[in-house]
C-alpha positions as CSV (number, residue, x, y, z in Angstrom):
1,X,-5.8,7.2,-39.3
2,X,-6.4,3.6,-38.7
3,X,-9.6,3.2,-39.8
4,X,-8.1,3.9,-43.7
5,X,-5.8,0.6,-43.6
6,X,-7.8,-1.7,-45.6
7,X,-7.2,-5.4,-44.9
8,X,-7.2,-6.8,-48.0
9,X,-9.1,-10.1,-47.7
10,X,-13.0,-10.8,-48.0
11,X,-15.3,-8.8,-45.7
12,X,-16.8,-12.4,-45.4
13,X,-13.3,-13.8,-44.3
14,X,-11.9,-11.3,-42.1
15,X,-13.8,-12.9,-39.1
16,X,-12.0,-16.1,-40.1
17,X,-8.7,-15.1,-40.4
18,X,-8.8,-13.6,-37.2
19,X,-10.0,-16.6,-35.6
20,X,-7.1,-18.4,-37.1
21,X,-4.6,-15.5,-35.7
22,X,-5.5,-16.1,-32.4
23,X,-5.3,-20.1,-32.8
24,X,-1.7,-19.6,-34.0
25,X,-1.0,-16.6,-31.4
26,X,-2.2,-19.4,-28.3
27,X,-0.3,-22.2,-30.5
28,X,3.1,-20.7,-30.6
29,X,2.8,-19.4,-26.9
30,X,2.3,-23.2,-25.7
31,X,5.1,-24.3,-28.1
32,X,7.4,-21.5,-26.2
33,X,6.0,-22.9,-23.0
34,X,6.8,-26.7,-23.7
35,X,10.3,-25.3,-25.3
36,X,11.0,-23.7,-22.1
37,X,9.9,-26.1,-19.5
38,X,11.9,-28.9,-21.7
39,X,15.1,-27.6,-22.4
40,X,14.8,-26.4,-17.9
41,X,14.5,-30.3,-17.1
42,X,17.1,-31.3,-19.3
43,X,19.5,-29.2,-17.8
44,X,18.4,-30.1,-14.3
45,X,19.2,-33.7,-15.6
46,X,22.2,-33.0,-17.2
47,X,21.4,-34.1,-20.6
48,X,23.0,-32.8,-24.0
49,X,20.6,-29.8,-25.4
50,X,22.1,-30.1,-28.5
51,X,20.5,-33.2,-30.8
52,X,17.3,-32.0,-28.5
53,X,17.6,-28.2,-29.7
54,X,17.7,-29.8,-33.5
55,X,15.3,-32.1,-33.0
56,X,13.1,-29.0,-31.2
57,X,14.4,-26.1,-34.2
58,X,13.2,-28.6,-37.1
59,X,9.6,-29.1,-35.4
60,X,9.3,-25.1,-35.2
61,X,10.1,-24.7,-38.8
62,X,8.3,-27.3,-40.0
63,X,5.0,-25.6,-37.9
64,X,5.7,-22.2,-37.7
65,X,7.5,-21.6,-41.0
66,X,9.4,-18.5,-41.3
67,X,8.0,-17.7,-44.9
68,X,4.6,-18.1,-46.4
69,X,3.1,-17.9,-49.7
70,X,0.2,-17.0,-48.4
71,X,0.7,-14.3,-45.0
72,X,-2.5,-13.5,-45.1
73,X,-2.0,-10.9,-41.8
74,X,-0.2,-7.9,-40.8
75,X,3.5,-9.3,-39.8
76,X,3.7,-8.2,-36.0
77,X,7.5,-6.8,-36.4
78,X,8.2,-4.1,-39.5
79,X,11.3,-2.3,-40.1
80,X,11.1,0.6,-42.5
81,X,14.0,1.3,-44.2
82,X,15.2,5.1,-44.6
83,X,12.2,6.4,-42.1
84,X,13.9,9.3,-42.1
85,X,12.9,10.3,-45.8
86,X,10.0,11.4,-47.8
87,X,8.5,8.6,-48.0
88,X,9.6,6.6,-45.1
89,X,8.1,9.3,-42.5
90,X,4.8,9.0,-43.6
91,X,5.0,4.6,-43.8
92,X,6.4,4.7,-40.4
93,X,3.4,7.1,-39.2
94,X,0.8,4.8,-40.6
95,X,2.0,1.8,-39.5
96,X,2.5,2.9,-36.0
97,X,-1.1,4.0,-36.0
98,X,-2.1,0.2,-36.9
99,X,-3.0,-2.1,-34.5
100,X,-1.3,-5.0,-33.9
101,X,1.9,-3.6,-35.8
102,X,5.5,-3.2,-34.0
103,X,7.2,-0.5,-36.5
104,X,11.0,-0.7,-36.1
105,X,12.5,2.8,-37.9
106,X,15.4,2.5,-39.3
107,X,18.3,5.0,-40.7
108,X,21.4,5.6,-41.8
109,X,22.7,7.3,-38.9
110,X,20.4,5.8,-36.3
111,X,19.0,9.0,-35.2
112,X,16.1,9.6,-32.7
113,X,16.0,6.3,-31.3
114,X,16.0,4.3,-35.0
115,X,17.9,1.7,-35.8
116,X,21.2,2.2,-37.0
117,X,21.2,0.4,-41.1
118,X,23.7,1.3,-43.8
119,X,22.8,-0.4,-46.8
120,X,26.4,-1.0,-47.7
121,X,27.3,-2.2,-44.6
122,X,26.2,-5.9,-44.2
123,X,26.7,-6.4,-40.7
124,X,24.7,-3.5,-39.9
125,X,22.0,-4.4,-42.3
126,X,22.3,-7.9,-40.4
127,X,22.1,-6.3,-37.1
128,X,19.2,-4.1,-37.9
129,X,17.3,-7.6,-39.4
130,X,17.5,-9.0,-35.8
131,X,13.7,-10.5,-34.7
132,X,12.4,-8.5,-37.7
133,X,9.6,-10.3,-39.8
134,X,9.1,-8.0,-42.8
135,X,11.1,-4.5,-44.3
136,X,9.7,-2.1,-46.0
137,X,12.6,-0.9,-48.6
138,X,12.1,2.7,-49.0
139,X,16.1,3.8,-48.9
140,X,17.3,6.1,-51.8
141,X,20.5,7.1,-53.1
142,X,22.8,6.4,-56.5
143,X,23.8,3.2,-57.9
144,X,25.3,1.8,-55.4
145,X,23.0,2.7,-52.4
146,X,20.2,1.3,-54.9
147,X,21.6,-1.9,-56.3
148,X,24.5,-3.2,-53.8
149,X,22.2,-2.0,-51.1
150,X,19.3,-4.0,-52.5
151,X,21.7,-7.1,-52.9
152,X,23.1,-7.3,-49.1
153,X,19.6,-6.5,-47.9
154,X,17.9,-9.6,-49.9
155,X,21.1,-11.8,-48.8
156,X,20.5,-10.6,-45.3
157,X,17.2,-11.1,-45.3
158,X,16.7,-14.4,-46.6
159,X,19.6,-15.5,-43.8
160,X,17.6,-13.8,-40.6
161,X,14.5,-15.4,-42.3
162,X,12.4,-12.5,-42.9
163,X,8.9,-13.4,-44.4
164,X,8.3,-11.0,-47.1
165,X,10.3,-7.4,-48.4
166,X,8.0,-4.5,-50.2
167,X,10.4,-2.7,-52.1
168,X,9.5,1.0,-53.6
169,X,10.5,1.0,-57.1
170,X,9.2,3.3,-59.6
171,X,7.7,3.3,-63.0
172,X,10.7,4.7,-64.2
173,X,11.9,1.1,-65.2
174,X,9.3,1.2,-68.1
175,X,10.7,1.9,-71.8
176,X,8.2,4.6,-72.3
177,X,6.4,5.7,-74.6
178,X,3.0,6.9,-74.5
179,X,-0.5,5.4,-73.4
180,X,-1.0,2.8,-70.5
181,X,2.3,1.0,-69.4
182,X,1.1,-1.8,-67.2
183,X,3.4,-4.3,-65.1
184,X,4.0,-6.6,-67.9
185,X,4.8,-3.8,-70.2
186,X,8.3,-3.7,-71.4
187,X,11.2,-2.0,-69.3
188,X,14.7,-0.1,-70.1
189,X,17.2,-2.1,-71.4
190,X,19.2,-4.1,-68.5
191,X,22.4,-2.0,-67.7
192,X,20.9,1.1,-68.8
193,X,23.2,3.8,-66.9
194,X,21.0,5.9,-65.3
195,X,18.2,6.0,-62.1
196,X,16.2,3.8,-64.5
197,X,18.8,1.4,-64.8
198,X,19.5,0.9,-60.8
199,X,16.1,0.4,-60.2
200,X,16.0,-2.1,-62.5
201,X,19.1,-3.9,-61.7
202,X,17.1,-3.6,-57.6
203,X,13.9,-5.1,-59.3
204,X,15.9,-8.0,-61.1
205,X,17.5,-8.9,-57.6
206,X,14.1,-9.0,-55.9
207,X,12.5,-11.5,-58.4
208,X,15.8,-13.6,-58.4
209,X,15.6,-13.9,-54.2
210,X,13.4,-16.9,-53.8
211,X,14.0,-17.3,-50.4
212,X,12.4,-14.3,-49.3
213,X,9.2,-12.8,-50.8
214,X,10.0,-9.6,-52.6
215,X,6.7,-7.1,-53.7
216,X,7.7,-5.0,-55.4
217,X,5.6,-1.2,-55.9
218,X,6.3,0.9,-58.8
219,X,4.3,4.4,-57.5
220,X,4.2,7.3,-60.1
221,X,5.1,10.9,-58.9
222,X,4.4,10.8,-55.4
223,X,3.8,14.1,-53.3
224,X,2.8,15.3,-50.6
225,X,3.5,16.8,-47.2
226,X,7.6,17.0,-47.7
227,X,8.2,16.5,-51.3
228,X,11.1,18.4,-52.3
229,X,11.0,17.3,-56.2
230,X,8.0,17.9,-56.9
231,X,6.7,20.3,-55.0
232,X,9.2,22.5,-53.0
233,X,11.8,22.9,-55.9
234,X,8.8,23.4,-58.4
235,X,7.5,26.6,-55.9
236,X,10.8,27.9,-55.9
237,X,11.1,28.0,-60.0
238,X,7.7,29.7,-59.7
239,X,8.4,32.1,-57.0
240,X,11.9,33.0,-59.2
241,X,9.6,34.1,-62.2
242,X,11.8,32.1,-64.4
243,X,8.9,29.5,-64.8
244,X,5.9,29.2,-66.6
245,X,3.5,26.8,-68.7
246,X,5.3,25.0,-72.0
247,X,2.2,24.7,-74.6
248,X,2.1,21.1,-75.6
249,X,5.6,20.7,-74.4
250,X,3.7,20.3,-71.1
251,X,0.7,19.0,-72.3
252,X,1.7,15.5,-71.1
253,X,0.1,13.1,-68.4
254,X,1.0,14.4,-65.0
255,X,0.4,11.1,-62.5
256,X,0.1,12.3,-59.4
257,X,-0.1,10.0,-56.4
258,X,-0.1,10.8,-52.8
259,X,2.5,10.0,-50.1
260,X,-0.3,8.9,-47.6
261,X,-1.9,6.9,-50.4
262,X,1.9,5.3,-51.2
263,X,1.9,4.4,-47.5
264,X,-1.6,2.6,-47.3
265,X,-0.4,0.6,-50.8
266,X,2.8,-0.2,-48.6
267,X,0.5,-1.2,-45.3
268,X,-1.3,-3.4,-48.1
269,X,1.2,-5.2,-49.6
270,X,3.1,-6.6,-46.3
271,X,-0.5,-8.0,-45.6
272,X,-2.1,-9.1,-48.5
273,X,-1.8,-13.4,-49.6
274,X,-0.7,-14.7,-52.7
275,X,1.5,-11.4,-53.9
276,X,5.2,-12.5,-53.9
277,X,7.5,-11.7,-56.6
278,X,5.0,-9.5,-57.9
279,X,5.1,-5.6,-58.9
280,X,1.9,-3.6,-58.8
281,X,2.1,0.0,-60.4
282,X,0.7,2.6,-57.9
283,X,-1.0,6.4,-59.2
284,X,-3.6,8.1,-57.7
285,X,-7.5,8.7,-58.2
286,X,-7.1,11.9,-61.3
287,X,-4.7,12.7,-63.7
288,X,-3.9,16.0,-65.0
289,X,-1.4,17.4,-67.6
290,X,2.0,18.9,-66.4
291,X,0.6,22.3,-67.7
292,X,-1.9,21.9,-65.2
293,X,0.6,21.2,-62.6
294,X,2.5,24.1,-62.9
295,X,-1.2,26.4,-62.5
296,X,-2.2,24.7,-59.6
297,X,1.0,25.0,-57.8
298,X,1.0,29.1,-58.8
299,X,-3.0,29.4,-58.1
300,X,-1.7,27.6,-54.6
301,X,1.0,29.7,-53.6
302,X,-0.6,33.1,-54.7
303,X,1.5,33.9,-57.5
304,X,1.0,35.1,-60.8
305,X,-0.6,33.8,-63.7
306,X,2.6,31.7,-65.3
307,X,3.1,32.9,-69.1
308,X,3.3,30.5,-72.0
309,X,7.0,29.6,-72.8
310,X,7.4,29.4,-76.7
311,X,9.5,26.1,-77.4
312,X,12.4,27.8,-79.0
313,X,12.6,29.4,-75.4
314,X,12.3,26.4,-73.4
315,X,15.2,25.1,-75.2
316,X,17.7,27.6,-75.1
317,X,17.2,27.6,-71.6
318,X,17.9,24.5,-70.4
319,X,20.8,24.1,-72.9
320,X,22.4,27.1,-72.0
321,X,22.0,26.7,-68.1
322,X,23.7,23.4,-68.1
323,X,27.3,24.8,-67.3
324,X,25.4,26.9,-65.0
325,X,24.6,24.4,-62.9
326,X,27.4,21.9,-63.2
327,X,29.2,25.4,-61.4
328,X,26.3,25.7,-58.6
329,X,27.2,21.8,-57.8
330,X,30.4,23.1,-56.7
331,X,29.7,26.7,-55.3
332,X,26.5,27.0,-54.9
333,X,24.8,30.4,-54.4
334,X,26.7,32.4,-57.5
335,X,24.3,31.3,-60.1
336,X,21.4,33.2,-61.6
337,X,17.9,31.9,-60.4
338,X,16.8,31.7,-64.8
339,X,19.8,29.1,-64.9
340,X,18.6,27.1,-61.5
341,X,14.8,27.1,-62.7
342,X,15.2,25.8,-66.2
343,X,14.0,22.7,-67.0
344,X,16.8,19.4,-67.7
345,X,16.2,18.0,-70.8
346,X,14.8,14.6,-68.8
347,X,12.2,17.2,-67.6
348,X,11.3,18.4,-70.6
349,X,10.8,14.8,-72.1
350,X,8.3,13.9,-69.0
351,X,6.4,16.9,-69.3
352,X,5.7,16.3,-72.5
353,X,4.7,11.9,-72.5
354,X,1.5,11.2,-72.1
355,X,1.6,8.1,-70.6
356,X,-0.8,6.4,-68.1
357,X,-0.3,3.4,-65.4
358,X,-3.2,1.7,-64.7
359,X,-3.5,0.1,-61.0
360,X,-5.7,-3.2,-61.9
361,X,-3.3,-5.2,-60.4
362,X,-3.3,-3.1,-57.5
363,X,-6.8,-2.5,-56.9
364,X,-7.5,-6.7,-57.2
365,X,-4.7,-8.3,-55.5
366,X,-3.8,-5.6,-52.6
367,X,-7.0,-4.3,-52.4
368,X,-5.8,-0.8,-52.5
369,X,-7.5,2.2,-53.9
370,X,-6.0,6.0,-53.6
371,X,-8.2,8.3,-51.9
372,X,-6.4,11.5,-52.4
373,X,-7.5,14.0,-55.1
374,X,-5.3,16.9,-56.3
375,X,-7.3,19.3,-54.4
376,X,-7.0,17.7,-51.1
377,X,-3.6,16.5,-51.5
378,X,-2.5,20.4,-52.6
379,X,-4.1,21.8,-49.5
380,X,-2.0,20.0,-47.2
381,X,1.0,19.7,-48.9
382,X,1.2,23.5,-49.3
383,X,0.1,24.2,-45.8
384,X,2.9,22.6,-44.7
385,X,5.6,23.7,-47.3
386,X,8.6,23.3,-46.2
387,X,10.6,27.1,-44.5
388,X,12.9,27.4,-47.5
389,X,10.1,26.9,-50.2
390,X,7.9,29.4,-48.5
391,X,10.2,32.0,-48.1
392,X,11.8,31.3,-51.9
C-alpha cells in the first residue's frame, strides 16, 4: 500500500529533497546535542538557565521554524482526528503504512490505545496536540462538533505550534447549481442553517487562522469499504423493495470518489509545498448518474431489476413518510420499511443536479490523481458490507 503514496514534488527533485531531509535530520540532532551538553555545564556551574533558555528557544525558532510555507516532506508526527470513523480508519491505515510517518489516532473516547480528543473540550484537544506536527481533521458531528470544534482546534493548534491542518470539508459548501463548480465557484450564503452552513462557517475559520496552515479538501460522495450513507443504507432501501430508479429525477451526476483515494489526497496534502489556505475539490476517475447508482448497487447485491418510480410517486412518498420517521427517531423499529426507504426531499434534489467538480487544482498542486473506478471500488466495498446491510 505504500507504493500508491505519491510524493508530490518533481521526479527530478525528489533526490534533492531527500538530501536536504537528512542535512536537517543530522542538523537538529547536533543542535539537541549542543542544547544538552550546554544547559549540563551550566548547571554544574551554577549559572541561571533562564536568559540562556531564551537566548537558546529564539535560535531554534529562528532555524528550525515550527511553520513553513513551503513543507515540502511528510511531517514525521500526524494525528488523525476521529480515526475511529469512516473516513479516519482508512487515513490512519495509509499513513501507518508510510514510511517515515508516526500516525497518532485519535478519538472521542480514546479507545484502543488512541488518543483521548473531544473537540469541545479544549484542554483535551490541547493535550492530544502535545509533540504533534500536523492533524488531519476528519471529526463529524452537528454544528457544534463542526464549527466550535473547528475553532478550539485551530486556537490549539496555532498555540502547540502545529505546522499545517488538512481539514475534510465537502462540496456541500457550493451554491449549486448545475455544470462544473470549481474552488473559486460561489458558496451558500454565510449562516446558512444547515450541514452546508457548518462546513462553511469550519472553512471560514481555517482561512482566517494564519498562524497555522489550514488545506482544506472538499471530496464529493465518498465510499467505500464502511460507508453507511451511501452504501449500507442505500442496500437496505433496495433489499426492502421500497426502492427503485426515478427517470430523470435521478438522471443527475453521481460523483463518486473513493475512501482509499480520499486518504491518498489526505497523505498528499500534509506533504505537498506551497498549498496553505487553499481548498482543492476531490472526485474520482468516472462519473455516472444517480439512476446508475441505484443499478449497480442492485446488479451488486443480487437483487432484482429496480422499477421505474413515476414522479407523482416519488413525491408522495417522501412527503408522506416524514412524520413516519420523525416517530422512528424516537422508537425506532415500529415504522414501515416504504416510510424508512423513501427518499428526503434533499435527496431528491441531489439525485436529480447534474453538477460536476473538476480536480485541476488537485491534480497540479497535490499531485494527486484517483485510481479507483466504480467497478473496483463496488467489489470491495460490497465484499465487505457491513453484518446489518447484508442481512437487511
Amino acid at each position: 500500500m505504500a507504493s500508491i503514496i505519491r510524493i508530490p514534488v518533481a521526479a527530478a527533485g525528489r533526490s534533492m529533497v531527500r538530501h536536504q531531509q537528512n542535512l536537517s535530520r543530522i542538523a537538529k540532532r547536533l543542535f539537541h546535542d549542543c542544547l544538552r551538553l550546554t544547559v549540563l555545564d551550566l548547571r554544574v556551574a551554577g549559572w541561571s538557565l533562564l536568559p540562556v533558555a531564551k537566548w537558546i528557544l529564539r535560535l531554534y525558532r529562528k532555524y528550525f521554524p515550527g511553520r513553513r510555507e513551503n513543507v515540502g516532506e511528510m511531517v514525521p508526527k500526524v494525528l488523525v482526528i476521529g480515526a475511529g470513523g469512516f473516513v479516519g480508519r482508512h487515513v490512519v491505515r495509509l499513513l501507518r503504512e508510510t514510511e517515515g510517518v508516526e500516525t497518532v489516532p485519535a478519538t472521542r473516547d480514546g479507545a484502543a490505545g488512541s488518543r483521548h480528543l473531544d473537540l469541545l473540550s479544549p484542554e483535551t484537544v490541547e493535550a492530544a496536540l502535545s509533540g504533534i506536527d500536523a492533524v488531519v481533521h476528519c471529526a463529524v458531528g452537528d454544528r457544534r462538533v463542526t464549527v466550535d470544534g473547528t475553532r478550539n482546534l485551530l486556537s490549539a493548534a496555532a498555540g502547540a505550534g502545529v505546522r499545517r491542518i488538512v481539514v475534510l470539508s465537502s462540496v456541500a459548501v457550493y451554491a449549486g447549481g448545475s455544470g462544473p463548480l470549481r474552488e473559486d465557484s460561489q458558496r451558500v450564503p454565510v449562516g446558512t442553517g444547515s450541514y452546508a452552513g457548518w462546513k462553511l462557517a469550519a472553512e471560514d475559520l481555517c482561512l482566517g487562522e494564519r498562524r497555522v496552515e489550514s488545506v482544506l479538501l472538499r471530496p464529493t460522495i465518498i465510499y467505500g469499504p464502511g460507508s453507511v450513507l451511501w452504501v449500507d443504507k442505500m442496500v437496505a432501501r433496495i433489499r426492502s423493495g421500497h426502492w427503485g430508479t426515478f427517470g430523470a429525477a435521478g438522471d443527475g451526476t453521481c460523483n463518486l470518489v473513493h475512501v482509499r483515494d480520499v486518504a491518498t489526497a489526505v497523505a498528499a496534502a500534509l506533504m505537498a509545498p506551497g498549498i496553505a489556505h487553499r481548498a482543492f475539490n476531490l472526485d474520482g476517475p468516472e462519473a455516472m448518474s444517480w439512476n446508475d447508482w441505484f443499478r449497480r448497487l442492485a446488479e451488486g447485491i443480487g437483487a432484482p431489476p429496480l422499477p421505474e418510480l413515476f414522479p407523482a410517486q416519488i413525491r408522495a412518498r417522501s412527503l408522506l413518510s416524514l412524520p413516519f420517521k420523525a416517530v422512528d427517531r424516537l422508537r425506532p423499529g415500529l415504522v414501515p420499511q416504504w416510510a424508512l426507504a423513501a427518499p428526503a426531499g434533499s435527496e431528491l434534489a441531489l439525485f436529480g443536479r447534474r453538477t460536476t467538480y473538476p480536480i485541476d487544482a488537485a491534480r497540479e498542486a497535490l499531485g494527486w490523481t484517483p485510481r479507483i473506478g466504480v467497478a473496483e471500488g463496488l467489489r470491495d466495498t460490497l465484499a465487505s458490507l457491513s453484518p446489518r446491510a447484508a442481512a437487511a
